[in-house]
C-alpha positions as CSV (number, residue, x, y, z in Angstrom):
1,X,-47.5,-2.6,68.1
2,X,-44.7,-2.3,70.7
3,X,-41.0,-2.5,70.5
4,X,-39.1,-4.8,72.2
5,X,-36.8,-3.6,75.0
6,X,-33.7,-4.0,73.3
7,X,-35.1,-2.6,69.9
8,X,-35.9,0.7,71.7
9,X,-32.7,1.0,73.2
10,X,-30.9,0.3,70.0
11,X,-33.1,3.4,68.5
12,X,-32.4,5.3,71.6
13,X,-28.5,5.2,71.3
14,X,-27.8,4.2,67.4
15,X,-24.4,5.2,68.7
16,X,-23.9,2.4,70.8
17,X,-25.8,-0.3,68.0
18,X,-22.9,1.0,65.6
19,X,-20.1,0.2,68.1
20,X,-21.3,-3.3,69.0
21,X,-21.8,-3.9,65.3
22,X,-17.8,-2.7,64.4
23,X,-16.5,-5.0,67.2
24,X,-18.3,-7.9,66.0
25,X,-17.3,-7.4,62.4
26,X,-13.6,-6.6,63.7
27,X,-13.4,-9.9,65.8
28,X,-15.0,-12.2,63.4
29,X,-12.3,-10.3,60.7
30,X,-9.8,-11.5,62.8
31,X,-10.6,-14.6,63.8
32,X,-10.9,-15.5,59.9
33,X,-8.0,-13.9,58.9
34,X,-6.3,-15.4,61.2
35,X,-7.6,-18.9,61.0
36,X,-7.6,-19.6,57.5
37,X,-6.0,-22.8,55.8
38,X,-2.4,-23.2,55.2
39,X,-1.5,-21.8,52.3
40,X,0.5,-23.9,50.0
41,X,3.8,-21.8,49.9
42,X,4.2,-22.9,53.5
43,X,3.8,-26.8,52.4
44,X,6.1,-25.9,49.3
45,X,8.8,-24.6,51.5
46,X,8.7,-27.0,54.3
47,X,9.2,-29.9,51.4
48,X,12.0,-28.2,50.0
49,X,14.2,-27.2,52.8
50,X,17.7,-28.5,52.5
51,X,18.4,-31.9,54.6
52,X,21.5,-32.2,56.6
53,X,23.6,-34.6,55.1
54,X,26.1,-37.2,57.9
55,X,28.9,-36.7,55.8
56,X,30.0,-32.7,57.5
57,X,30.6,-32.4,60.6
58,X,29.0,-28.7,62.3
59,X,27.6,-27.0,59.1
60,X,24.4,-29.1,58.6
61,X,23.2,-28.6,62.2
62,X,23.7,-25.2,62.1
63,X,21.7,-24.9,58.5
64,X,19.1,-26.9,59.9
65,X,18.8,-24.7,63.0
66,X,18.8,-21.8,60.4
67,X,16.3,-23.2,58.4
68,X,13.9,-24.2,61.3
69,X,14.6,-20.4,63.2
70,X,13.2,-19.2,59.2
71,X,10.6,-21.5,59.5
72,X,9.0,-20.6,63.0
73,X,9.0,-16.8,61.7
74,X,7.7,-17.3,58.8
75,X,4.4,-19.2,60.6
76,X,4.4,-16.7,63.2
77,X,4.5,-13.6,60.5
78,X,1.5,-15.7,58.9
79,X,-0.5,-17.1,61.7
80,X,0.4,-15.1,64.7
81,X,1.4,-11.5,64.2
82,X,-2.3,-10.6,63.8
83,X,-3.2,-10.8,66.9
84,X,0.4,-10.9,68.9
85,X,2.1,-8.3,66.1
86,X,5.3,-8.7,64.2
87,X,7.6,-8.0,67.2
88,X,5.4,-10.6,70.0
89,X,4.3,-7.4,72.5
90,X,0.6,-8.1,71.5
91,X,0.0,-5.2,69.6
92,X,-1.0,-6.8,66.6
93,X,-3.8,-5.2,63.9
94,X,-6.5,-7.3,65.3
95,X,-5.4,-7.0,69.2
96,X,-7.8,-4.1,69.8
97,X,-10.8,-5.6,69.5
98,X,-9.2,-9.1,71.0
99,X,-10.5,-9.6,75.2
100,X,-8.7,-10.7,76.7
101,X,-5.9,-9.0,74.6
102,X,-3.3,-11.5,73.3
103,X,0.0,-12.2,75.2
104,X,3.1,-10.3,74.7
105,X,5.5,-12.7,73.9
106,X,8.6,-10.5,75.2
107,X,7.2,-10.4,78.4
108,X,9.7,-12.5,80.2
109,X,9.1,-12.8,83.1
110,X,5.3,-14.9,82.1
111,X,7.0,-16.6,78.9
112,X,10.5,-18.4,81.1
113,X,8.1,-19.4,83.9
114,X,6.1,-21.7,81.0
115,X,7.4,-25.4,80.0
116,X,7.3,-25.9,76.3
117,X,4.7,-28.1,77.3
118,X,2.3,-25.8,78.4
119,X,3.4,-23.6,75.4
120,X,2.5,-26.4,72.9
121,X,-0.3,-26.8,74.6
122,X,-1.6,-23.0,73.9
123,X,-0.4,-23.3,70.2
124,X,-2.1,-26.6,69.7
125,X,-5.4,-26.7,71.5
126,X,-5.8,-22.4,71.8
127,X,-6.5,-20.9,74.3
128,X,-9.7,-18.3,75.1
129,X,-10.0,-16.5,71.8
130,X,-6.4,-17.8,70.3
131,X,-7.6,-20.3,67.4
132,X,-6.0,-24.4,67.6
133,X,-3.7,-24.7,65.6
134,X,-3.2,-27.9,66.2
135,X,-5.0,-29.3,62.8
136,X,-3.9,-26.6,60.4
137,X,0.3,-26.4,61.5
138,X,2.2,-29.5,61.2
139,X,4.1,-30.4,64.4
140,X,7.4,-29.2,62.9
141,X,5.8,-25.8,61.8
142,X,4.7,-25.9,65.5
143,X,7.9,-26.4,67.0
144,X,9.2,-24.1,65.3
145,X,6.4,-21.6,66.3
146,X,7.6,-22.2,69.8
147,X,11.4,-22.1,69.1
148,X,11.4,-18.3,67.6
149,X,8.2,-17.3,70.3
150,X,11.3,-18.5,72.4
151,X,13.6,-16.5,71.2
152,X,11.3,-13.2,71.7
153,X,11.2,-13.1,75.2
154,X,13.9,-10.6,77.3
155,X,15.7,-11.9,79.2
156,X,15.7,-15.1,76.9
157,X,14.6,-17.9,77.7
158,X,17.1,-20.3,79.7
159,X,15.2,-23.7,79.3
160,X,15.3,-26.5,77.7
């Protein structure tokens, strides 16, 4: 009985079967990780965050501003920073095995010549291996996602 082609190669170079194997396990790893359900301390948080009341004048805005900064790094730390690590230069745990590799949010120069439209965009539809998120965030988790990728980029971002 003969071998197939690709069976006798695989026996030639076990070396090279073992590799394609690891980065196979690696990306489907991270594409799990990565995409799994929002957890329910994210929907418990979001419910509780303070409201901004009419009655002061500066201090609510500037608590909701905090709370919604909190918020976009606290989704980005859970959804993002596996692939586009804790900092935003791409060098998250799963970004070796990632092609093309993720997008290094400090990167300036790319991120200020994006719209937040385009942004949102990326963040809810994905984009090449990036996972939608687009059913799984809510569109304040998402805004906030893009507010704090926002504030990673050097120079900062002058925009709206």
């Amino acid at each position: 009985m003969k071998n197939l082609p690709a069976v006798s190669a695989f026996r030639a170079r076990p070396v090279t079967a073992l590799a394609v194997l690891i980065a196979v396990a690696a990306a489907c790893n991270a594409a799990l990780v990565g995409c799994g359900k929002k957890s329910e301390s994210t929907t418990q948080q979001t419910q509780t965050q303070p409201t901004p009341t009419t009655a002061s004048t500066s201090a609510p805005a500037e608590s909701t501003k905090t709370a919604s900064g909190d918020l976009g790094a606290q989704v980005y730390a859970q959804r993002c920073a596996l692939c586009h690590g804790p900092t935003g230069h791409g060098d998250g745990p799963a970004a070796a095995s990632l092609n093309p590799k993720p997008r290094n949010h400090t990167d300036g120069s790319y991120m200020n010549s994006r719209t937040d439209d385009q942004l949102l965009e990326v963040i809810r539809n994905g984009k090449g291996v990036m996972p939608a998120w687009g059913k799984v965030l809510s569109d304040e988790e998402i805004h906030a996602v893009l507010k704090h990728v926002r504030s990673l980029a050097v120079p900062p971002y002058k925009g709206s």
